[in-house]
VMD Tcl script that builds the backbone (N, CA, C; Angstrom):
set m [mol new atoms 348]
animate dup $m
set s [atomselect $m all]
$s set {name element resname resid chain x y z} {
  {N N UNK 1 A 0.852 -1.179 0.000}
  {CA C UNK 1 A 0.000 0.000 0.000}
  {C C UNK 1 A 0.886 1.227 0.000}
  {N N UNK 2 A 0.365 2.200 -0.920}
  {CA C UNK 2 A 1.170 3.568 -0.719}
  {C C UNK 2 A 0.331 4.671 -0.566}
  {N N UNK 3 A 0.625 5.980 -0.536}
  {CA C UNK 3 A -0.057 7.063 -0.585}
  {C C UNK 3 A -1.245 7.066 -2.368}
  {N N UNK 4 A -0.688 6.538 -3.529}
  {CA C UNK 4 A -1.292 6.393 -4.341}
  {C C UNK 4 A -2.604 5.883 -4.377}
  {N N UNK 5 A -2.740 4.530 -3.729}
  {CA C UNK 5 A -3.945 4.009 -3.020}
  {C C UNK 5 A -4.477 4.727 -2.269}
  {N N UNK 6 A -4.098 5.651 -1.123}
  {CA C UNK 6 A -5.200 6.666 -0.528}
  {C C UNK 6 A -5.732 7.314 -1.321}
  {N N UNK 7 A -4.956 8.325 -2.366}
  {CA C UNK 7 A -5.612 8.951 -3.250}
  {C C UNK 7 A -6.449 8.464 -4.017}
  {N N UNK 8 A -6.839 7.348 -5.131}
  {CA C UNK 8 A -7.394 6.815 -5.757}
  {C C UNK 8 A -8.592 6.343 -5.151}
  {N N UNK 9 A -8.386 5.895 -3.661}
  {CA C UNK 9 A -9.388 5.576 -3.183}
  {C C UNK 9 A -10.480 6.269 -2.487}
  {N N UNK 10 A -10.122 7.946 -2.198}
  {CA C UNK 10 A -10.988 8.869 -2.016}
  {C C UNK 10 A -11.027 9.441 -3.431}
  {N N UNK 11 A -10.552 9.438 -4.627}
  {CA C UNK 11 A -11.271 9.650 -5.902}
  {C C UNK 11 A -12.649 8.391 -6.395}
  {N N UNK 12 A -12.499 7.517 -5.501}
  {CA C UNK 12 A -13.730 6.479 -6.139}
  {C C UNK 12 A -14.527 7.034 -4.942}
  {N N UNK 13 A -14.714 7.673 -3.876}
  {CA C UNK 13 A -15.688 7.759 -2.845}
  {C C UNK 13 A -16.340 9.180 -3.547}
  {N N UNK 14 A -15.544 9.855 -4.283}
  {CA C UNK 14 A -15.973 11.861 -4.397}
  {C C UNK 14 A -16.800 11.237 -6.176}
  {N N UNK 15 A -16.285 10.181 -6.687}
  {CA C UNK 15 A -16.799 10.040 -7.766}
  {C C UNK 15 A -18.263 9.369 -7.354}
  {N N UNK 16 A -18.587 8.606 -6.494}
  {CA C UNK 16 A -19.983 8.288 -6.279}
  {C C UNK 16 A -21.111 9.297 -5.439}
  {N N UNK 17 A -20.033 9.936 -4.264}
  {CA C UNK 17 A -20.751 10.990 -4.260}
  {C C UNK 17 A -21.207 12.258 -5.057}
  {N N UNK 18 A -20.418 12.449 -5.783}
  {CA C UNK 18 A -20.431 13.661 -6.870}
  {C C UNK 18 A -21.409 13.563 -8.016}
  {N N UNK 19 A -20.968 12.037 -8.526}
  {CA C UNK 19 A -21.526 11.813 -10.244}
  {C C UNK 19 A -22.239 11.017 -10.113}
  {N N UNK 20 A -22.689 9.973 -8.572}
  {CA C UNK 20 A -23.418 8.624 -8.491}
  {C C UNK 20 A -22.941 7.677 -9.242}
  {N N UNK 21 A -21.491 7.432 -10.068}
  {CA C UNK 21 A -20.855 6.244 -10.735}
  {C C UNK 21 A -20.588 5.163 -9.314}
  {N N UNK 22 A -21.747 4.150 -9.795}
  {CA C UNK 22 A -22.091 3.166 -9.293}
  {C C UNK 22 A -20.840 2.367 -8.959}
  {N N UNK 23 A -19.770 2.034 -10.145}
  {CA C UNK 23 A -18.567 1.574 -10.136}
  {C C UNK 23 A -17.187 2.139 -8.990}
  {N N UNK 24 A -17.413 2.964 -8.933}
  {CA C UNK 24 A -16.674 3.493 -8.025}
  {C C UNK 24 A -16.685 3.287 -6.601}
  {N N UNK 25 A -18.212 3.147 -6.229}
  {CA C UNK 25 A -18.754 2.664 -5.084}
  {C C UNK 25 A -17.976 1.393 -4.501}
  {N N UNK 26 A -18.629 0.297 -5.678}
  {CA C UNK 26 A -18.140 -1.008 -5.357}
  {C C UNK 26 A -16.597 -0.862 -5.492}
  {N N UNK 27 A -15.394 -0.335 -6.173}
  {CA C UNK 27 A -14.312 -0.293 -5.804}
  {C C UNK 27 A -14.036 -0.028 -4.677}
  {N N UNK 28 A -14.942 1.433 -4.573}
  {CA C UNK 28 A -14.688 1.916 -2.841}
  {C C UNK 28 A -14.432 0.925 -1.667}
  {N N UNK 29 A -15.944 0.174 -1.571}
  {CA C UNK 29 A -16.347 -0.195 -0.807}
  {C C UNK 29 A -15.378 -1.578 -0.570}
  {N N UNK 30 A -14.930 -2.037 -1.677}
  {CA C UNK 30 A -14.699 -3.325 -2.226}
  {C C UNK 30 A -13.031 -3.582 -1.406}
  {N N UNK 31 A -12.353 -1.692 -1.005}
  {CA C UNK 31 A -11.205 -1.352 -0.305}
  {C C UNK 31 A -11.161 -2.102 1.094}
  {N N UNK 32 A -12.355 -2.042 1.679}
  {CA C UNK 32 A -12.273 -2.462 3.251}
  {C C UNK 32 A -12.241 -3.680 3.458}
  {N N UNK 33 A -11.754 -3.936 4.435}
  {CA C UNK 33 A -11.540 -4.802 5.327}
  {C C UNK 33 A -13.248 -5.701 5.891}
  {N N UNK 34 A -13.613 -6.493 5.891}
  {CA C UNK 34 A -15.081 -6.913 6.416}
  {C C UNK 34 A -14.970 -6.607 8.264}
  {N N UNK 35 A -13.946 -6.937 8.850}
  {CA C UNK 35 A -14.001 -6.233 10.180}
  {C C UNK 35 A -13.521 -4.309 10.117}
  {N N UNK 36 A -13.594 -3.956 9.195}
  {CA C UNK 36 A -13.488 -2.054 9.293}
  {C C UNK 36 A -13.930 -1.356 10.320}
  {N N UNK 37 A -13.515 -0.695 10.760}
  {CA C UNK 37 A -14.420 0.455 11.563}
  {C C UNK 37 A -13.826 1.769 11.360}
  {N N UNK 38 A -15.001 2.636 10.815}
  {CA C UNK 38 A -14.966 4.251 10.756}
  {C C UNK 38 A -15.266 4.691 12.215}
  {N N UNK 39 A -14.260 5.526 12.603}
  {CA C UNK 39 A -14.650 6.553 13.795}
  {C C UNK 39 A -14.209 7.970 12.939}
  {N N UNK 40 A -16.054 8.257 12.993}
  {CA C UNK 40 A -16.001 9.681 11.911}
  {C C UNK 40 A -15.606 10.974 13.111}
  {N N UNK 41 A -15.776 12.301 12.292}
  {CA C UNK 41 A -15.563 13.615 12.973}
  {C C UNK 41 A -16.249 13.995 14.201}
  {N N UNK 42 A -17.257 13.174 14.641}
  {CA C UNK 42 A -18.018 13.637 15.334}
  {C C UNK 42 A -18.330 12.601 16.472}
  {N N UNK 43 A -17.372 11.318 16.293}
  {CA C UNK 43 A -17.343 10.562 17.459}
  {C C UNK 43 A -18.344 9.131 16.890}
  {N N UNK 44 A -18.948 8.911 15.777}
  {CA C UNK 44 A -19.667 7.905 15.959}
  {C C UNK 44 A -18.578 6.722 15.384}
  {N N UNK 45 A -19.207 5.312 15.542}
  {CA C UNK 45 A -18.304 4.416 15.098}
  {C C UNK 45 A -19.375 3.721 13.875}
  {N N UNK 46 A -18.631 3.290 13.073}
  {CA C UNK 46 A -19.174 2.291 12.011}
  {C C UNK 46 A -18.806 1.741 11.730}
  {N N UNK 47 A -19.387 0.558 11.606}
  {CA C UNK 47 A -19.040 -1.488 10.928}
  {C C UNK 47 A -18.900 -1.236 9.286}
  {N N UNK 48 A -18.886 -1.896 8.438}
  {CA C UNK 48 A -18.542 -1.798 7.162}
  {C C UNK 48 A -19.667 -1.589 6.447}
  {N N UNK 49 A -20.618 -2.510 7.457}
  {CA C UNK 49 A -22.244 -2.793 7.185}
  {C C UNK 49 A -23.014 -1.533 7.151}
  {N N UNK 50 A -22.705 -0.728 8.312}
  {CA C UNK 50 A -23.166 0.729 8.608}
  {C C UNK 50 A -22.901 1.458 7.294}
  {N N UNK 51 A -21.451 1.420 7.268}
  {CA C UNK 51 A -20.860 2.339 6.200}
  {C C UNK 51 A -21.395 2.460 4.613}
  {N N UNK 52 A -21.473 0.674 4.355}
  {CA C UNK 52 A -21.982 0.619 3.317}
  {C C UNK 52 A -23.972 1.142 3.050}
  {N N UNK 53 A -24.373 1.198 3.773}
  {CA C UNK 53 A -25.795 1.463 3.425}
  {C C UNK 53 A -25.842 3.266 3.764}
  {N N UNK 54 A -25.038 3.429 4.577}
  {CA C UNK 54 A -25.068 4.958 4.637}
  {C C UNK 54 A -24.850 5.446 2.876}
  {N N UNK 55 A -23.438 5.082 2.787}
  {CA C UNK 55 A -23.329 5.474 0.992}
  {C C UNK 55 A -24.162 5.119 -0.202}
  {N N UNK 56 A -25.280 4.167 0.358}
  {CA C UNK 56 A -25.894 3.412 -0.976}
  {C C UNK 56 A -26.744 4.487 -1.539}
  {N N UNK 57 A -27.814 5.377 -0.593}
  {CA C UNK 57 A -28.554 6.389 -1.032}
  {C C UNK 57 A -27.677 7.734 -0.910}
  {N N UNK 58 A -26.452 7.827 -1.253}
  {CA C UNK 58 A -25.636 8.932 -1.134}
  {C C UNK 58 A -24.994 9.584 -2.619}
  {N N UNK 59 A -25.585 9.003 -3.355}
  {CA C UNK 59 A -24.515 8.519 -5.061}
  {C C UNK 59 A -25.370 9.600 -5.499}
  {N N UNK 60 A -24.388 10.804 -6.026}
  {CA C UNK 60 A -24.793 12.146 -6.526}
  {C C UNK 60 A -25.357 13.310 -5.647}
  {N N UNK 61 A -25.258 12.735 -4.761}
  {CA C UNK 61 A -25.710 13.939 -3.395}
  {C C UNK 61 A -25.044 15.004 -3.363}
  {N N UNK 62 A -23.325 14.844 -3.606}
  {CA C UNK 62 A -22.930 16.490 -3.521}
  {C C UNK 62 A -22.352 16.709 -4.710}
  {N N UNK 63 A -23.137 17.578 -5.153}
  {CA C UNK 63 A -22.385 18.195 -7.000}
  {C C UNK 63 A -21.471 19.008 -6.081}
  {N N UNK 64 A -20.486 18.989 -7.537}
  {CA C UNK 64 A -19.096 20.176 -7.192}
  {C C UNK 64 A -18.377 19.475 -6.031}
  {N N UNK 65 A -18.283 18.217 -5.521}
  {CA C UNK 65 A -17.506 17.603 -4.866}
  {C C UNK 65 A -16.346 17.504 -5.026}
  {N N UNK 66 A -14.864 17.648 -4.611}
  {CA C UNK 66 A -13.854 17.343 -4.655}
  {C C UNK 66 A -13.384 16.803 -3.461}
  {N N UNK 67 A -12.465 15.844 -3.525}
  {CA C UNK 67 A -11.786 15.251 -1.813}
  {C C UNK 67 A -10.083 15.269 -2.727}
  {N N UNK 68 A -9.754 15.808 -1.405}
  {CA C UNK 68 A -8.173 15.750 -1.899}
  {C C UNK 68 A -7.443 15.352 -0.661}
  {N N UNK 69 A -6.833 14.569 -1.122}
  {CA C UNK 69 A -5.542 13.460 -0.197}
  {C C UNK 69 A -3.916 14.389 0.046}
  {N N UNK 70 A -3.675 15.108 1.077}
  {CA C UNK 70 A -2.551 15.310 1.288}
  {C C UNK 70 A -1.511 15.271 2.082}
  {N N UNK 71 A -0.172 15.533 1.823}
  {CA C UNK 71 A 0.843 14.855 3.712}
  {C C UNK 71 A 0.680 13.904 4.014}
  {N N UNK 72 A 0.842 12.987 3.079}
  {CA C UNK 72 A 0.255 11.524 3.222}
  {C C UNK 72 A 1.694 10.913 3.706}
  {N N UNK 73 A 1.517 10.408 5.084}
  {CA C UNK 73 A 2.708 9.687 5.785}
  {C C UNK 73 A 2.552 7.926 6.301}
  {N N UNK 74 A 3.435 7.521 6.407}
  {CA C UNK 74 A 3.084 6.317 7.124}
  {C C UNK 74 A 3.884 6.466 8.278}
  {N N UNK 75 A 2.647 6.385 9.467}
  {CA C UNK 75 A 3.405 6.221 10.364}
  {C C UNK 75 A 4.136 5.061 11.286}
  {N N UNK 76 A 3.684 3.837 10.909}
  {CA C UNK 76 A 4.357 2.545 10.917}
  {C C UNK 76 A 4.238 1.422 10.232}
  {N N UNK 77 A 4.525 0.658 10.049}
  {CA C UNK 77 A 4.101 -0.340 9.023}
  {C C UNK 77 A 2.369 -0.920 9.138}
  {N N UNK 78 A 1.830 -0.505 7.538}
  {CA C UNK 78 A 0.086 -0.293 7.740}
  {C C UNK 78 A -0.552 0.529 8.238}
  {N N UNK 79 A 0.387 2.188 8.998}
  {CA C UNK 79 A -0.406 2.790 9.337}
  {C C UNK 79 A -0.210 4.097 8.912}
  {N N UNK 80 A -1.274 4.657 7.952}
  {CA C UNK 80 A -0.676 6.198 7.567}
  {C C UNK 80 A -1.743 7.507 7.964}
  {N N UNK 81 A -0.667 8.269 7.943}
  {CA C UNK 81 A -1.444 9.807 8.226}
  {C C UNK 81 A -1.592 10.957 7.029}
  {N N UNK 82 A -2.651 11.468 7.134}
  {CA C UNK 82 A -3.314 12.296 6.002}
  {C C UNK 82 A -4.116 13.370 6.263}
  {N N UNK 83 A -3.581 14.322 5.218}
  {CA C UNK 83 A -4.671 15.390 5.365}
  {C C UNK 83 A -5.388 15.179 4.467}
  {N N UNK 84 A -7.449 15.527 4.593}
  {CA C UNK 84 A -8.123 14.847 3.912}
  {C C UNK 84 A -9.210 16.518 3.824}
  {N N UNK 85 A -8.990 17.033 2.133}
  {CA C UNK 85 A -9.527 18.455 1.959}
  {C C UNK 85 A -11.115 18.153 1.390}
  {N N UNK 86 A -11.501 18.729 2.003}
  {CA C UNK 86 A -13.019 18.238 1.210}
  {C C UNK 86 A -13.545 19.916 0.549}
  {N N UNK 87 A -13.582 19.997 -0.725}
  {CA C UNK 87 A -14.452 21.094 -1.294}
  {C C UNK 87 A -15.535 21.020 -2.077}
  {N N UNK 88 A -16.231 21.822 -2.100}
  {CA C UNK 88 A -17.444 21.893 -2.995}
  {C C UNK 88 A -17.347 23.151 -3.714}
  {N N UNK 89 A -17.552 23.176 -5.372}
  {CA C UNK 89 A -17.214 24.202 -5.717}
  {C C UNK 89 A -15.983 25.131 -6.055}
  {N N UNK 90 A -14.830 24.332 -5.731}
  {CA C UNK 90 A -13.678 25.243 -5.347}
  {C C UNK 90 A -13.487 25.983 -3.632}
  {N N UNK 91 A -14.906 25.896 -2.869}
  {CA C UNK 91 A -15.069 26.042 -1.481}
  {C C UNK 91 A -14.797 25.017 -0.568}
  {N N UNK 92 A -13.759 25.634 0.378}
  {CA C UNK 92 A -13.412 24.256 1.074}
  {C C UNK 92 A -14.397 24.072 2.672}
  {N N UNK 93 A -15.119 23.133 2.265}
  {CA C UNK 93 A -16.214 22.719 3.489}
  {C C UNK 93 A -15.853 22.089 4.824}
  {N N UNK 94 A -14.650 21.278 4.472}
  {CA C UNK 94 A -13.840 20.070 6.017}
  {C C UNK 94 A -13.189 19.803 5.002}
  {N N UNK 95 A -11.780 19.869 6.567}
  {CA C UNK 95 A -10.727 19.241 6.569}
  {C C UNK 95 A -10.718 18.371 7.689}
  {N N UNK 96 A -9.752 17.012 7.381}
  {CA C UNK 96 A -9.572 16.498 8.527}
  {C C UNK 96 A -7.884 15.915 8.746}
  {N N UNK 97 A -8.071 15.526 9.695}
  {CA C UNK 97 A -6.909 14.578 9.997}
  {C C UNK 97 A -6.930 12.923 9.652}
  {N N UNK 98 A -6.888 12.345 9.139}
  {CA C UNK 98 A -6.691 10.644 9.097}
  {C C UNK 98 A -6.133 9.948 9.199}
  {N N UNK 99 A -6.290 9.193 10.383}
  {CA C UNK 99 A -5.337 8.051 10.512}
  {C C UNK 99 A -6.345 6.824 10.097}
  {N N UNK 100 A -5.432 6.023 9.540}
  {CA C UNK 100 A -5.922 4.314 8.162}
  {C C UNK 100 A -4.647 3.935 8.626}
  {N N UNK 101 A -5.657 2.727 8.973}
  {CA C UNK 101 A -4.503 0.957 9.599}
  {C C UNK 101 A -5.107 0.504 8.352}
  {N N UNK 102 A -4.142 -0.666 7.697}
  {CA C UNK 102 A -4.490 -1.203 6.434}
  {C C UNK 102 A -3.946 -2.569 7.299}
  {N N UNK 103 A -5.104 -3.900 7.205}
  {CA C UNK 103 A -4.039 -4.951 7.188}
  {C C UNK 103 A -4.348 -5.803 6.296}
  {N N UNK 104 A -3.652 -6.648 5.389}
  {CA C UNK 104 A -3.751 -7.780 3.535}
  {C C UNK 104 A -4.054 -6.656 2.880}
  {N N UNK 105 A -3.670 -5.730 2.461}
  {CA C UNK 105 A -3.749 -4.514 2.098}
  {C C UNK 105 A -5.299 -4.140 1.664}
  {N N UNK 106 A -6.379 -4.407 2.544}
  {CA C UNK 106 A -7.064 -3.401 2.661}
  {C C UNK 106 A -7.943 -2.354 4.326}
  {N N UNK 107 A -8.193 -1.502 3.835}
  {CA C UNK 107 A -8.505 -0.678 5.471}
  {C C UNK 107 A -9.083 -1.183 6.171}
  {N N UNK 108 A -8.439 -1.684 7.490}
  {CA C UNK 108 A -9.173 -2.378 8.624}
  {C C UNK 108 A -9.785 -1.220 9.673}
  {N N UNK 109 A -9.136 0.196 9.721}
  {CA C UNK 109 A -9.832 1.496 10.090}
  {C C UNK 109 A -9.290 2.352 10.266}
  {N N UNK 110 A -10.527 3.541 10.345}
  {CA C UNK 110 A -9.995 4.661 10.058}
  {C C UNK 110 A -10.966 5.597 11.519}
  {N N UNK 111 A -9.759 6.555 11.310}
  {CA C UNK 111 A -10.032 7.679 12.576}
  {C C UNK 111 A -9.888 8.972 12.056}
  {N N UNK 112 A -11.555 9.462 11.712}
  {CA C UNK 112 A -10.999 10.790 11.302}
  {C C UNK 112 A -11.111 11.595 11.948}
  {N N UNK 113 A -9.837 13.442 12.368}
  {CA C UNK 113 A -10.302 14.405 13.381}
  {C C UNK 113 A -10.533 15.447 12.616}
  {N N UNK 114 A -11.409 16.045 12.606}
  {CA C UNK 114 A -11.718 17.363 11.918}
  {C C UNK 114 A -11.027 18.552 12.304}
  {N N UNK 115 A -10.342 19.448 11.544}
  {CA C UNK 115 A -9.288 20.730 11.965}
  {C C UNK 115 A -10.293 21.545 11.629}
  {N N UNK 116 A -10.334 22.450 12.275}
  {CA C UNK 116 A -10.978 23.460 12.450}
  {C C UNK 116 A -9.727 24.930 11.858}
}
mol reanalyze $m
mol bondsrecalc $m
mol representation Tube
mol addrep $m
C-alpha cells in the first residue's frame, strides 16, 4: 500500500458521491476490510455494514464535490497519516486529519479528526 492508493481511493468515494458512478462505489467499498471500523468527525463508530448502506442512497448527493488526499505519511508499518480536503465548488467545506490501519492490504480502520 502507498499514498497512491489513498488517493485513488478517495477519488472512487468523491466520484460516487459527486456523479453517483455506481462503479466506483463497489471499488470503494470493495477497499475495506469486512471487520473495518470508521470513527467519523463527530465521534460515531461504524461497521462496514453501517458504512456501506449509509453510501448506498448517497450517489450524486454532492455536486461540485472534490476530496483531496494530502501529507500523506506512514506512520508505521500499515499505518498512515493524512490530510483529507473536502471542497465543494472550489469552497473548502472540512478538513480532517486521518489516521488508516491497512491490514492484507485493505482498510481495517480509520479515525478521522476534523481541523478546524
Amino acid at each position: 500500500m502507498n499514498g497512491d492508493f489513498l488517493v485513488r481511493h478517495h477519488d472512487q468515494l468523491t466520484a460516487w458521491l459527486r456523479d453517483g458512478d455506481a462503479e466506483s462505489l463497489d471499488a470503494f467499498l470493495g477497499a475495506h476490510h469486512d471487520a473495518f471500523v470508521l470513527v467519523t468527525t463527530d465521534g460515531a463508530i461504524l461497521d462496514l455494514g453501517t458504512l456501506r448502506e449509509s453510501l448506498r442512497s448517497a450517489g450524486g448527493s454532492q455536486p461540485g464535490l472534490s476530496i483531496e488526499v494530502e501529507e500523506i505519511s506512514s506512520v508505521t508499518a500499515g499505518v498512515y497519516r493524512f490530510l483529507e480536503r473536502h471542497t465543494v465548488d472550489g469552497s473548502v467545506v472540512g478538513v480532517r486529519v486521518v489516521t488508516a490501519v491497512v491490514e492484507d492490504g485493505l482498510l481495517l480502520s480509520v479515525q478521522e479528526t476534523a481541523r478546524r
